[in-house]
Jmol script that loads the backbone (N, CA, C; Angstrom):
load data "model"
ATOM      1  N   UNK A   1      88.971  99.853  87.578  1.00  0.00           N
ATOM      2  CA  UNK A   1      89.588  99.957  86.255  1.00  0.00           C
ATOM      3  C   UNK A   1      89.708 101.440  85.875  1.00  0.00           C
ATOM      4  N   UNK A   2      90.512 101.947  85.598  1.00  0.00           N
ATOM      5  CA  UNK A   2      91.038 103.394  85.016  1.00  0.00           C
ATOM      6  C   UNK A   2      90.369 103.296  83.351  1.00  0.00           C
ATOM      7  N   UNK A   3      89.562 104.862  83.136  1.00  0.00           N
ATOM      8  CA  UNK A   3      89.293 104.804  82.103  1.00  0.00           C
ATOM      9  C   UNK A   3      89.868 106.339  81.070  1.00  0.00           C
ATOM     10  N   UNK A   4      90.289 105.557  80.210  1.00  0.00           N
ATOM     11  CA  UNK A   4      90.738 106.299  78.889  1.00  0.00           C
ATOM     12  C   UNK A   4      89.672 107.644  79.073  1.00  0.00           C
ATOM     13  N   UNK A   5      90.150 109.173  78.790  1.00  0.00           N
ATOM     14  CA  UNK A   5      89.576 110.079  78.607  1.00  0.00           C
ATOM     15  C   UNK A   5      89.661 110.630  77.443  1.00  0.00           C
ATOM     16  N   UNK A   6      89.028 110.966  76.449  1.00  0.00           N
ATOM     17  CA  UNK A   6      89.198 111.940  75.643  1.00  0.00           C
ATOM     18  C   UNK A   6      88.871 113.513  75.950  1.00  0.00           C
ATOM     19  N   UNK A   7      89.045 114.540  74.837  1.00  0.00           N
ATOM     20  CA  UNK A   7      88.344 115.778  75.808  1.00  0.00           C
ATOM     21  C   UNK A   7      86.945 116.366  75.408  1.00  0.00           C
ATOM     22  N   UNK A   8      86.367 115.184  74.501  1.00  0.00           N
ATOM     23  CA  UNK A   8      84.839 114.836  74.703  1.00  0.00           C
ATOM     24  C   UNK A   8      84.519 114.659  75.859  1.00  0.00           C
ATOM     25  N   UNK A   9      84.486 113.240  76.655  1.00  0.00           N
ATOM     26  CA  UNK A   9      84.180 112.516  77.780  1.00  0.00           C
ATOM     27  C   UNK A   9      84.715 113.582  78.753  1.00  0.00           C
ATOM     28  N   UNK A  10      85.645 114.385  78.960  1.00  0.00           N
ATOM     29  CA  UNK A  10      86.202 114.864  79.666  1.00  0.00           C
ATOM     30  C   UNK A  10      85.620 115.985  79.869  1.00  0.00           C
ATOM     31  N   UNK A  11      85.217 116.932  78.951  1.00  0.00           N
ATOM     32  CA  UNK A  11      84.288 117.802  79.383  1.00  0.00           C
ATOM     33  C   UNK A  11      82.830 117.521  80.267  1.00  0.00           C
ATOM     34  N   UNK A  12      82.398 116.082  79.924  1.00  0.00           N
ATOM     35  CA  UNK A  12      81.327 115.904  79.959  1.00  0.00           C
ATOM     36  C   UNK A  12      81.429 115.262  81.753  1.00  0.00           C
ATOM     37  N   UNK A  13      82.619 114.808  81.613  1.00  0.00           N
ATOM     38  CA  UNK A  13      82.797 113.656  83.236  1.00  0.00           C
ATOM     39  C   UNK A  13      83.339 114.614  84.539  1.00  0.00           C
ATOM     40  N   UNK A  14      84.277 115.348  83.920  1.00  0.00           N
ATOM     41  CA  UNK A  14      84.996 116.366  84.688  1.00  0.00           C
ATOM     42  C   UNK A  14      84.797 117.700  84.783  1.00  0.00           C
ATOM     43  N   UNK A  15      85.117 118.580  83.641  1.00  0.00           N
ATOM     44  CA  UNK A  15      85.120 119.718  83.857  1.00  0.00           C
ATOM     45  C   UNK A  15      84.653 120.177  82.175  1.00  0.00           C
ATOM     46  N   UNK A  16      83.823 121.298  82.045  1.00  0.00           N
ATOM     47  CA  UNK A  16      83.948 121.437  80.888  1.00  0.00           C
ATOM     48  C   UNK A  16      84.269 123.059  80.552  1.00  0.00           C
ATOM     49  N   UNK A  17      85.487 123.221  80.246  1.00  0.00           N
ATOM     50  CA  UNK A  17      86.119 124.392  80.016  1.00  0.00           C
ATOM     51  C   UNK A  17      85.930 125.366  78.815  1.00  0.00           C
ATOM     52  N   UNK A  18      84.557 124.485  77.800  1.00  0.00           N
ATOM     53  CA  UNK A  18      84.116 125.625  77.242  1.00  0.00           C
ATOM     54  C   UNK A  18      83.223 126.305  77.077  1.00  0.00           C
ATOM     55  N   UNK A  19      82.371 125.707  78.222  1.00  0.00           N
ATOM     56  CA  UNK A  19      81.273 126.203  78.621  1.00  0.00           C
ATOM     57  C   UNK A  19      81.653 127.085  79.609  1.00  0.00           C
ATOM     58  N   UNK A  20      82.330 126.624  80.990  1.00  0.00           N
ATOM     59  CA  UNK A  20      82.755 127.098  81.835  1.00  0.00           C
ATOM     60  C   UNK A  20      84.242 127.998  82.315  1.00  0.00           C
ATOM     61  N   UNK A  21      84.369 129.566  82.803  1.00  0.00           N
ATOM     62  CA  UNK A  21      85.350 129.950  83.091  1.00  0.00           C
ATOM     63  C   UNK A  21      86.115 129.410  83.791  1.00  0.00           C
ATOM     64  N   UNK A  22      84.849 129.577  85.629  1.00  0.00           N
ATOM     65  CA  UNK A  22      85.723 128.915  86.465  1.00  0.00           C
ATOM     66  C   UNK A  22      84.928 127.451  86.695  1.00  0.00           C
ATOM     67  N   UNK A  23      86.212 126.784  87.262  1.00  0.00           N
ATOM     68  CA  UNK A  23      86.449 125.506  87.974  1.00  0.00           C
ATOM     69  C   UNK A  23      85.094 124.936  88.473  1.00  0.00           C
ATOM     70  N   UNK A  24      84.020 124.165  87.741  1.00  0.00           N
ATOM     71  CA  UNK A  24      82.443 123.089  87.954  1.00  0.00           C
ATOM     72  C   UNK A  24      83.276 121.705  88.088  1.00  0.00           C
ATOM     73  N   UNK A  25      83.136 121.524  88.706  1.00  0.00           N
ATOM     74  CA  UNK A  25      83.045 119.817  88.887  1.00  0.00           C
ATOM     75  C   UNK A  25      82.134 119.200  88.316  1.00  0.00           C
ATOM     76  N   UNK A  26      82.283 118.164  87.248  1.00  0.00           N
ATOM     77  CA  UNK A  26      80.937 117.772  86.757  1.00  0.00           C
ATOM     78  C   UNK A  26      80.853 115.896  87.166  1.00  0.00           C
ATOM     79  N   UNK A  27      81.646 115.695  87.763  1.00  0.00           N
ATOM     80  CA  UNK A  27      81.481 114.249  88.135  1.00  0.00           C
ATOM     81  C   UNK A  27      81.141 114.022  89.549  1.00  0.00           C
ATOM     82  N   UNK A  28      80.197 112.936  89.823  1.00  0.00           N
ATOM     83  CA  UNK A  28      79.781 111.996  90.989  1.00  0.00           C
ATOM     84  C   UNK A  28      80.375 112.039  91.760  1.00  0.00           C
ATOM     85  N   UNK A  29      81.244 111.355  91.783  1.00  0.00           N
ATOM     86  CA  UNK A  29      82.891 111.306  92.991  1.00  0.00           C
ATOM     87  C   UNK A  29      83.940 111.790  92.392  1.00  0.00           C
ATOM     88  N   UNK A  30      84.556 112.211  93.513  1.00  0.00           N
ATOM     89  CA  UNK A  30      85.818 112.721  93.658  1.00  0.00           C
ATOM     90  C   UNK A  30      86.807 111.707  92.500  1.00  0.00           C
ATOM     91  N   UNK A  31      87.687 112.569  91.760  1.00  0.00           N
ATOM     92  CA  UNK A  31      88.825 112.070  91.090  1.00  0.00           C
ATOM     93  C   UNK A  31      90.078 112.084  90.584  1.00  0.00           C
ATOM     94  N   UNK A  32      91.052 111.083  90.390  1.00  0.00           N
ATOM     95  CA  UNK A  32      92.128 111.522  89.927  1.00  0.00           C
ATOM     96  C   UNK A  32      92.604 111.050  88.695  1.00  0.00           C
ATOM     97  N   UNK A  33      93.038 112.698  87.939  1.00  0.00           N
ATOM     98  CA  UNK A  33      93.305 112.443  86.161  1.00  0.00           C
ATOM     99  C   UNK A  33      94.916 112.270  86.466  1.00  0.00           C
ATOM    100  N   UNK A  34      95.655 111.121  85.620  1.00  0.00           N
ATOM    101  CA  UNK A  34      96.680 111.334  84.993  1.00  0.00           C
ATOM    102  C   UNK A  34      97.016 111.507  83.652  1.00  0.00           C
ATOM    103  N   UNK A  35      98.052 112.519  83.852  1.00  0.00           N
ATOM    104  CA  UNK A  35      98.456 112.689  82.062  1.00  0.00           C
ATOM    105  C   UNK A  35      99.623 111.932  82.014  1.00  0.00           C
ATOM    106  N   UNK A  36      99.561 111.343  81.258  1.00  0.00           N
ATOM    107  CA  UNK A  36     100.817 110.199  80.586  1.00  0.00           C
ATOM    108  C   UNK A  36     100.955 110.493  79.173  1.00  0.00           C
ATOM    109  N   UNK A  37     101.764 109.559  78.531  1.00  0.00           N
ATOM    110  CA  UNK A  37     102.507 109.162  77.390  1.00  0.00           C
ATOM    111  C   UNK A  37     103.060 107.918  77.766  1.00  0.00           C
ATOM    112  N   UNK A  38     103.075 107.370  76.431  1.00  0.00           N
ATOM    113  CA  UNK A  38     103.207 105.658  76.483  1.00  0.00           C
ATOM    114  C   UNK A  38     104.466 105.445  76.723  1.00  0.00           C
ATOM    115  N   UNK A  39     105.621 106.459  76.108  1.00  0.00           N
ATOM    116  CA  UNK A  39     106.515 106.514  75.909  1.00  0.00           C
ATOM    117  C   UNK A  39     107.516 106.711  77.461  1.00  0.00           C
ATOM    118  N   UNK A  40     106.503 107.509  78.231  1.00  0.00           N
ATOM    119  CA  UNK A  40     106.933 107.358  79.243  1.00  0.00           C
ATOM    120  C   UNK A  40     107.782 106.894  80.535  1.00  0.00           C
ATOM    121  N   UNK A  41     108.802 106.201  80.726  1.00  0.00           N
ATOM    122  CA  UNK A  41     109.007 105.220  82.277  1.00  0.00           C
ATOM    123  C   UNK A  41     108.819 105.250  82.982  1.00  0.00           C
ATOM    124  N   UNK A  42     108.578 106.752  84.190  1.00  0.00           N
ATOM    125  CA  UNK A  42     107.866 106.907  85.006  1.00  0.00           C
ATOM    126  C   UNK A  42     106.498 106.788  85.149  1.00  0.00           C
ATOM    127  N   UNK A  43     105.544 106.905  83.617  1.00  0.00           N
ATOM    128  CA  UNK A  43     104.292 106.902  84.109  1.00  0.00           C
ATOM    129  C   UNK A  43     103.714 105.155  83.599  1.00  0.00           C
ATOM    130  N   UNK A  44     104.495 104.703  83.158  1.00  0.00           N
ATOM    131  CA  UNK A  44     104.412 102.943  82.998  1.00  0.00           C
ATOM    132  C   UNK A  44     104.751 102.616  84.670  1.00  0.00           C
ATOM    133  N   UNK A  45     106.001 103.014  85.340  1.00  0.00           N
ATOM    134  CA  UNK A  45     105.789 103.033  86.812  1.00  0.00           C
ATOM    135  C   UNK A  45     104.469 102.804  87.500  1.00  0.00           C
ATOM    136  N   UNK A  46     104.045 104.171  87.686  1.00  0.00           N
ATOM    137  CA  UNK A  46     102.919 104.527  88.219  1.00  0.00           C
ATOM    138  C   UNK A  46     101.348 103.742  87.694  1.00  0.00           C
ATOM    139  N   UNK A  47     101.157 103.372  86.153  1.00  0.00           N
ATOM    140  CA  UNK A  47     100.100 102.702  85.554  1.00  0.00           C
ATOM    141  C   UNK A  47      99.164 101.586  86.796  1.00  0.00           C
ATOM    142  N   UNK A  48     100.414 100.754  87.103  1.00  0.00           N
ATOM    143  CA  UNK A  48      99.855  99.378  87.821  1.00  0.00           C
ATOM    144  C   UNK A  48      99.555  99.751  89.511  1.00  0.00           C
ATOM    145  N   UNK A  49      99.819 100.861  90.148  1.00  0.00           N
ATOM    146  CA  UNK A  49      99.516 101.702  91.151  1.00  0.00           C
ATOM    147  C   UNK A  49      98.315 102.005  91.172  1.00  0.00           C
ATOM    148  N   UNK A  50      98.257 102.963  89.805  1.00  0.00           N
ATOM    149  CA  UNK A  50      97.073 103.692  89.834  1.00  0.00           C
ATOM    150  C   UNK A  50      95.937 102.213  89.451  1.00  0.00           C
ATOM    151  N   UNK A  51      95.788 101.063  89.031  1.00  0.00           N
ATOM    152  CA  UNK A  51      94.924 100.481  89.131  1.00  0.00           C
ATOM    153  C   UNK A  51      94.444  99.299  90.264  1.00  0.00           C
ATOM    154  N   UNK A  52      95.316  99.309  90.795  1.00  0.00           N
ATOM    155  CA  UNK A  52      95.156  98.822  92.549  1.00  0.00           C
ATOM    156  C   UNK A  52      94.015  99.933  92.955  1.00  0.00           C
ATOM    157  N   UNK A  53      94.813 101.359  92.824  1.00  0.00           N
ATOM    158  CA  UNK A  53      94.089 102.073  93.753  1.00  0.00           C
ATOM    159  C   UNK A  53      92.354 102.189  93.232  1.00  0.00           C
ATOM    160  N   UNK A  54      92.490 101.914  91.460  1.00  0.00           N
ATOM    161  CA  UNK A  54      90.930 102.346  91.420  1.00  0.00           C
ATOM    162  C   UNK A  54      90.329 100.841  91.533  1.00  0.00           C
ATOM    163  N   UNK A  55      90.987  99.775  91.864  1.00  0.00           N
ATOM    164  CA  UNK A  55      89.957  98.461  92.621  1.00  0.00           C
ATOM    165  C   UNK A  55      89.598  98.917  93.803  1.00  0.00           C
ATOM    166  N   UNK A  56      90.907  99.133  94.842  1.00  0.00           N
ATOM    167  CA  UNK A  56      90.900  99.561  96.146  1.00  0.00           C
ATOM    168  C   UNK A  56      89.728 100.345  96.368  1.00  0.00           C
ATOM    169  N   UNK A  57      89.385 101.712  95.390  1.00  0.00           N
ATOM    170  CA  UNK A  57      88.686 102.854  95.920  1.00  0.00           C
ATOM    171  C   UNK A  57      87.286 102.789  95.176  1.00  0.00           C
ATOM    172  N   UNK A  58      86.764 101.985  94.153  1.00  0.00           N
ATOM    173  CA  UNK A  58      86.410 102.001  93.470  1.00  0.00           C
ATOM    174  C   UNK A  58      84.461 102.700  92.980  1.00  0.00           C
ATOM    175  N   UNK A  59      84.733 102.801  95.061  1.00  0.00           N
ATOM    176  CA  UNK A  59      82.932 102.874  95.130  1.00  0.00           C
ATOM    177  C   UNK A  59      83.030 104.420  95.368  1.00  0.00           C
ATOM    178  N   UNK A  60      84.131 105.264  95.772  1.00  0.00           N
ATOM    179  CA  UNK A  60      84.610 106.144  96.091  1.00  0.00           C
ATOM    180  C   UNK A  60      85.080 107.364  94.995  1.00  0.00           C
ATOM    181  N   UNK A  61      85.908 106.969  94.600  1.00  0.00           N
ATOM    182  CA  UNK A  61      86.623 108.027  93.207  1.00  0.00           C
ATOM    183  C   UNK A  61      86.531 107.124  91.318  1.00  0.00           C
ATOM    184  N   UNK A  62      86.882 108.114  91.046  1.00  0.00           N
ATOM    185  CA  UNK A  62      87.390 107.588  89.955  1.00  0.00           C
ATOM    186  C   UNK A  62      89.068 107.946  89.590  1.00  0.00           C
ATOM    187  N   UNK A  63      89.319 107.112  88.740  1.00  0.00           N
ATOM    188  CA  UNK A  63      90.837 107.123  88.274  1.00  0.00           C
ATOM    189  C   UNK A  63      90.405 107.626  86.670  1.00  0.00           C
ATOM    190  N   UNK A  64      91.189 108.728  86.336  1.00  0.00           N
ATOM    191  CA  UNK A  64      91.033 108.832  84.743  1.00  0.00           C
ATOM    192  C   UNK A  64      92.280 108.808  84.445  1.00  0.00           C
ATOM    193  N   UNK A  65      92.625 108.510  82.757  1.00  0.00           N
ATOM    194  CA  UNK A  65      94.317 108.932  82.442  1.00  0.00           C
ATOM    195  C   UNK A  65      93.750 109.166  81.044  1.00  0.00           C
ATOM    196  N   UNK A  66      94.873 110.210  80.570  1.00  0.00           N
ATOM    197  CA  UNK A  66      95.019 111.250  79.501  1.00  0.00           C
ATOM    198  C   UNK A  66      96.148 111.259  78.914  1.00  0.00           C
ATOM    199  N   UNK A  67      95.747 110.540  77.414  1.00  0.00           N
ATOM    200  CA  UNK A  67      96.612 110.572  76.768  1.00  0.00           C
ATOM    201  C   UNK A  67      97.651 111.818  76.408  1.00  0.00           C
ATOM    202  N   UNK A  68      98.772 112.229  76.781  1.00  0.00           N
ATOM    203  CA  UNK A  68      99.348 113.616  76.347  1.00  0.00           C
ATOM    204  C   UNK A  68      99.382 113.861  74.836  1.00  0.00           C
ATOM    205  N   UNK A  69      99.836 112.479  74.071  1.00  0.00           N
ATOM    206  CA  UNK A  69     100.048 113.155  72.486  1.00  0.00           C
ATOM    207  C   UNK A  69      99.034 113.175  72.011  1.00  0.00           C
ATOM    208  N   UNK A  70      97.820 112.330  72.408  1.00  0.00           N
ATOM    209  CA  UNK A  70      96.415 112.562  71.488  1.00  0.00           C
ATOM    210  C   UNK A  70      95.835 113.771  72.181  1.00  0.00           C
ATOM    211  N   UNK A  71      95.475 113.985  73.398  1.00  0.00           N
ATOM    212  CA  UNK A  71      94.794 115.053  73.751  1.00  0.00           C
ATOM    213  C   UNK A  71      95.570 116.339  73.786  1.00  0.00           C
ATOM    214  N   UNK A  72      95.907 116.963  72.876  1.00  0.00           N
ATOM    215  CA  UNK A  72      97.186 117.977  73.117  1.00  0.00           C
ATOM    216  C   UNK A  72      96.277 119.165  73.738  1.00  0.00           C
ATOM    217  N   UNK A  73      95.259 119.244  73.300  1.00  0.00           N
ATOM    218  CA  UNK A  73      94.610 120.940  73.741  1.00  0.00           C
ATOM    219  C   UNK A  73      94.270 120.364  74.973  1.00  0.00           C
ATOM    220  N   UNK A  74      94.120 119.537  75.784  1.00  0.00           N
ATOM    221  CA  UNK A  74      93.934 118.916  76.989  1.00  0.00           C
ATOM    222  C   UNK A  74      95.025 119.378  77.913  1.00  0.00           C
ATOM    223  N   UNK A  75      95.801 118.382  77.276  1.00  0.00           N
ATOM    224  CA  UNK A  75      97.385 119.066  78.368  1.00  0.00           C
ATOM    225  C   UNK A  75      97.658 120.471  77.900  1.00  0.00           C
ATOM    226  N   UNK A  76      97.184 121.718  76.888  1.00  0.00           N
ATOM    227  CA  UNK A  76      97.872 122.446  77.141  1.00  0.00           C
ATOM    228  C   UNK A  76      96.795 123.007  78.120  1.00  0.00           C
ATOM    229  N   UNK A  77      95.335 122.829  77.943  1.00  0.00           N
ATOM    230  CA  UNK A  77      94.040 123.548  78.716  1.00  0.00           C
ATOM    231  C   UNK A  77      94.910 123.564  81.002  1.00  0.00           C
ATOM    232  N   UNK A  78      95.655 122.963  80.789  1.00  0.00           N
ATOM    233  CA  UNK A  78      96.050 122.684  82.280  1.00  0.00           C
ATOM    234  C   UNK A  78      97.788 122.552  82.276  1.00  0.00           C
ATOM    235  N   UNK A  79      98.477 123.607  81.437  1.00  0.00           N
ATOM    236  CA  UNK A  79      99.477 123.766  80.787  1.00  0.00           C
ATOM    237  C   UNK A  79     100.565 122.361  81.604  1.00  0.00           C
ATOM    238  N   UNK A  80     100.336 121.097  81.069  1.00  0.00           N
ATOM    239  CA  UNK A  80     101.184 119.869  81.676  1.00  0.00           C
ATOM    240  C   UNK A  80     102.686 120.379  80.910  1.00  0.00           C
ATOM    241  N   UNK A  81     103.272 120.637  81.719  1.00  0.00           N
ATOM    242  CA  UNK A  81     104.617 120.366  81.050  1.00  0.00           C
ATOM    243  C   UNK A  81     105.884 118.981  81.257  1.00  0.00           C
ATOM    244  N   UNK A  82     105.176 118.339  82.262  1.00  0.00           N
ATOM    245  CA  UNK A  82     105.974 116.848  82.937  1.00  0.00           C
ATOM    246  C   UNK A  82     104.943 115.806  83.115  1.00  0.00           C
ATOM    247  N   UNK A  83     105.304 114.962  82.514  1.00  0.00           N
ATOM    248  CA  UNK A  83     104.456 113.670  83.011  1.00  0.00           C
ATOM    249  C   UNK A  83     105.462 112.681  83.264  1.00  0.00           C
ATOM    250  N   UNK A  84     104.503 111.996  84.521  1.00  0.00           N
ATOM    251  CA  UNK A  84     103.000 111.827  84.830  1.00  0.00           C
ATOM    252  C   UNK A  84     103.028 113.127  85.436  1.00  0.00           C
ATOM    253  N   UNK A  85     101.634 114.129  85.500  1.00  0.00           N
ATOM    254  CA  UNK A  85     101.512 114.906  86.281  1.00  0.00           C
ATOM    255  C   UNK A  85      99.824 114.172  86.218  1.00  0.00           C
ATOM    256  N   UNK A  86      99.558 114.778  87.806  1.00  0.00           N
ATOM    257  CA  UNK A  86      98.153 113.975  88.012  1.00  0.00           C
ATOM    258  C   UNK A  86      97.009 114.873  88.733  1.00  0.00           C
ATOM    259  N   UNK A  87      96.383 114.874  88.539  1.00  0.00           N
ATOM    260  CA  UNK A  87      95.070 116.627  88.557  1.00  0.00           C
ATOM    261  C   UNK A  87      94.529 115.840  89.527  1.00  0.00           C
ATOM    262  N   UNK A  88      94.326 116.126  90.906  1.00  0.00           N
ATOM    263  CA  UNK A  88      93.099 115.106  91.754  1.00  0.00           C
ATOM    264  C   UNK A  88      92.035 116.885  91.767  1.00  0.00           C
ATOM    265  N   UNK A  89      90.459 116.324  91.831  1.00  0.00           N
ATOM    266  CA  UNK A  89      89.702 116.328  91.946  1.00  0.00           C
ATOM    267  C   UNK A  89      88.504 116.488  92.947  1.00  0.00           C
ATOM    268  N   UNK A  90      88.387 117.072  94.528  1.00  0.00           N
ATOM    269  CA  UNK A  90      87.702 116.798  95.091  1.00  0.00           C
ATOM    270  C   UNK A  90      86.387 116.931  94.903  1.00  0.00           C
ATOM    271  N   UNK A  91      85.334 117.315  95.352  1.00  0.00           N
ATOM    272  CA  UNK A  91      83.755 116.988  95.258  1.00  0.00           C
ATOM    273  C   UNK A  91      83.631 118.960  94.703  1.00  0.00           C
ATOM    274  N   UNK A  92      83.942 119.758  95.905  1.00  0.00           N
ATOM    275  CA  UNK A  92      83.427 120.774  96.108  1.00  0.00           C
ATOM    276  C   UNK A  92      84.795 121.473  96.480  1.00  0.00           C
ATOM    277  N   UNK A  93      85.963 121.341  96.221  1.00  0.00           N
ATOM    278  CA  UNK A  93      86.764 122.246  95.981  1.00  0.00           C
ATOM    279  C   UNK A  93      88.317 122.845  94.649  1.00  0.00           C
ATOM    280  N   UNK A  94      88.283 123.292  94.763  1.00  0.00           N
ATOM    281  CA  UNK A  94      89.627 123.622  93.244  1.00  0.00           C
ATOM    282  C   UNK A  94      90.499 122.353  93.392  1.00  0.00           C
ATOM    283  N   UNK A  95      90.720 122.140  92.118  1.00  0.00           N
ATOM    284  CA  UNK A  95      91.738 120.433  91.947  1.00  0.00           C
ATOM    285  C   UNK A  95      92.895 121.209  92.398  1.00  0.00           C
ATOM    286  N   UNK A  96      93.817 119.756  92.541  1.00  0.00           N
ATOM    287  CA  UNK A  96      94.952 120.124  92.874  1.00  0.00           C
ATOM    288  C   UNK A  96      95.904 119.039  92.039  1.00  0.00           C
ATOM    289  N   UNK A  97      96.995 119.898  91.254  1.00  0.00           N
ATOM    290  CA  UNK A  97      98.018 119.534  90.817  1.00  0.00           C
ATOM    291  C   UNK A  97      99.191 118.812  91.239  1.00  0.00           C
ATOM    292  N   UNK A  98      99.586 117.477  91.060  1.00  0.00           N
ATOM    293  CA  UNK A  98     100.915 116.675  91.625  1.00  0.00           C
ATOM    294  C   UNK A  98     101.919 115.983  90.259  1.00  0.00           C
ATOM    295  N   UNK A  99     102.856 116.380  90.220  1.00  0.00           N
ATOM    296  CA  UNK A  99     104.215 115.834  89.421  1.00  0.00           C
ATOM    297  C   UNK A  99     104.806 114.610  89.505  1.00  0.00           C
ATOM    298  N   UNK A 100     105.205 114.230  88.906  1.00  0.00           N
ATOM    299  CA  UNK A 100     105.776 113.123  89.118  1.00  0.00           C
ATOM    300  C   UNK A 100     104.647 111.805  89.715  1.00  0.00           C
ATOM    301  N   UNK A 101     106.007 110.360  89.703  1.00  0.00           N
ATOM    302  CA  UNK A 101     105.802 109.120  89.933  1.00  0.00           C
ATOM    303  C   UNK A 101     105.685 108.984  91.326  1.00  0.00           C
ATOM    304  N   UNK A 102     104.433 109.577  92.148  1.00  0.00           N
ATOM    305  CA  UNK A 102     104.190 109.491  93.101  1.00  0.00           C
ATOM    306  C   UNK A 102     103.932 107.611  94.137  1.00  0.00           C
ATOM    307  N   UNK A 103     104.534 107.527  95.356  1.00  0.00           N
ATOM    308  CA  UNK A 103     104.461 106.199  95.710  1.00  0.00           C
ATOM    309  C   UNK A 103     103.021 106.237  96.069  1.00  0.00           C
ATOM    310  N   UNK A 104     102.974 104.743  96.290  1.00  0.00           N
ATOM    311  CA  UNK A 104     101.011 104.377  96.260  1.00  0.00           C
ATOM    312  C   UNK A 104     100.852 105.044  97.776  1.00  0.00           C
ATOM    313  N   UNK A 105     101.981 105.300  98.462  1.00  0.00           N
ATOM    314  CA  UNK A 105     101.639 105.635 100.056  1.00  0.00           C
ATOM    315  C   UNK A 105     100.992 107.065  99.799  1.00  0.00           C
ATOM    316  N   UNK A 106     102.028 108.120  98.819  1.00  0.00           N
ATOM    317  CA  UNK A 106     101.699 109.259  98.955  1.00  0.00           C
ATOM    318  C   UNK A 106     100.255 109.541  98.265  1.00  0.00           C
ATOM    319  N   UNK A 107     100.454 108.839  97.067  1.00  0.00           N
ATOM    320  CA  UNK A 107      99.104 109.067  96.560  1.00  0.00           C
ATOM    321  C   UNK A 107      97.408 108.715  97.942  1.00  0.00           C
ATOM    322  N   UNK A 108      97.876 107.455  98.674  1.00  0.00           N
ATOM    323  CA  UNK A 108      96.798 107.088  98.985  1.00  0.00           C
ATOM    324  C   UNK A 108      96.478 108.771 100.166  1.00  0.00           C
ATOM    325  N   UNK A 109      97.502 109.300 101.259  1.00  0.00           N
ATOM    326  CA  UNK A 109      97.881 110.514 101.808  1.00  0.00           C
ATOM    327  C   UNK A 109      96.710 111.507 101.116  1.00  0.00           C
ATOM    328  N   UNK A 110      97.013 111.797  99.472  1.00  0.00           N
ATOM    329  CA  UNK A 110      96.785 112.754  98.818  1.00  0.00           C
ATOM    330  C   UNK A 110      95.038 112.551  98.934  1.00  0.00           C
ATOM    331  N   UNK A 111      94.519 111.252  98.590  1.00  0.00           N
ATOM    332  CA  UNK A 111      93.032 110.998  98.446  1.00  0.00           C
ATOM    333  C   UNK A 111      92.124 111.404  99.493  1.00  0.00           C
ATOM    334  N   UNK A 112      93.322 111.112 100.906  1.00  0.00           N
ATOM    335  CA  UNK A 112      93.012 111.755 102.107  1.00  0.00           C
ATOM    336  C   UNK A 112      92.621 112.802 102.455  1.00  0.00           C
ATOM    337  N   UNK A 113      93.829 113.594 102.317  1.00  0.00           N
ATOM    338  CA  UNK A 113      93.939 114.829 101.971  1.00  0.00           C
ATOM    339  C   UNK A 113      93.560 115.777 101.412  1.00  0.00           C
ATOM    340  N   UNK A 114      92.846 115.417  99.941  1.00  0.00           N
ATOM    341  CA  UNK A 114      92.763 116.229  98.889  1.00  0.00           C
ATOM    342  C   UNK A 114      91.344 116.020  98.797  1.00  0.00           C
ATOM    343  N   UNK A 115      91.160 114.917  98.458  1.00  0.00           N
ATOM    344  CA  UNK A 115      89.802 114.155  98.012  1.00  0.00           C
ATOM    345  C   UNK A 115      88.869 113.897  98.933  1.00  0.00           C
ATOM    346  N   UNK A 116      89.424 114.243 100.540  1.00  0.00           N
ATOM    347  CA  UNK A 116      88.603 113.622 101.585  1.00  0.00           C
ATOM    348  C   UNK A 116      87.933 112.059 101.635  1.00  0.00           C
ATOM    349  N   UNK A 117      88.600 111.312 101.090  1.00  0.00           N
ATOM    350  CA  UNK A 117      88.011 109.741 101.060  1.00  0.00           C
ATOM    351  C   UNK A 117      88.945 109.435 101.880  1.00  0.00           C
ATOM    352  N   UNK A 118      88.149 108.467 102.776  1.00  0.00           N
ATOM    353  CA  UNK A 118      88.887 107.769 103.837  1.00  0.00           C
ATOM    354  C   UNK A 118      89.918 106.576 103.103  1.00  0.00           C
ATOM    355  N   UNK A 119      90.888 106.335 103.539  1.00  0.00           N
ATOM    356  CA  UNK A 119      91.864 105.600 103.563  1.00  0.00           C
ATOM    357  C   UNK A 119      91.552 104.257 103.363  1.00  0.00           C
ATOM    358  N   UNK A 120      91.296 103.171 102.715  1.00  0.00           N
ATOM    359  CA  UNK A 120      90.910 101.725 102.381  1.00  0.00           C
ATOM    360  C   UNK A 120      92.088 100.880 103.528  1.00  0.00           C
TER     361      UNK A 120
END
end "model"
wireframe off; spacefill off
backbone 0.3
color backbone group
């Protein structure tokens, strides 16, 4: 299940940027944030993706999503200018930034890739 972030929880789960200059990881496993808006079509696309993948992965990463119009100092703290844009997360290295309504293939690639979690 994908869980709602605020940038309470978010400092506290992920990263906390006002304590910290550079880039702490503050969560367990590896993860991936999306920033959305409801208003969205592409990231209503992507919604039912991204929650396959956090059944699929579930012992593995987490899935977060971020509201764009409520969390505004959020999306600007990681200047989002397109959504969905989606922040993955690895354990022990700098996140990495992806655009757009990515397919579940590329995303799963990226977890690979990015996140080092093996492939389900």
């Amino acid at each position: 299940m994908t869980e709602l972030l605020t940038k309470e929880t978010f400092l506290e789960k992920v990263f906390n940027f006002e304590k910290n200059k550079e880039w702490k990881f503050e969560g367990d496993k590896p993860c991936i944030i999306d920033f959305y808006a409801d208003w969205c079509g592409p990231c209503k696309m992507i919604a039912p993706i991204l929650e396959e993948l956090s059944e699929e992965y579930k012992d593995s990463i987490n899935i977060y999503k971020i509201d764009t119009e409520v969390e505004q100092e959020l999306s600007a703290a990681f200047a989002i200018r397109s959504i969905p844009s989606m922040l993955f997360c690895p354990m022990d290295e700098q996140p990495q930034m992806a655009q757009g309504a990515l397919p579940k293939q590329e995303l799963e690639r990226i977890i690979g890739d990015v996140l080092k979690v093996a492939v389900k």
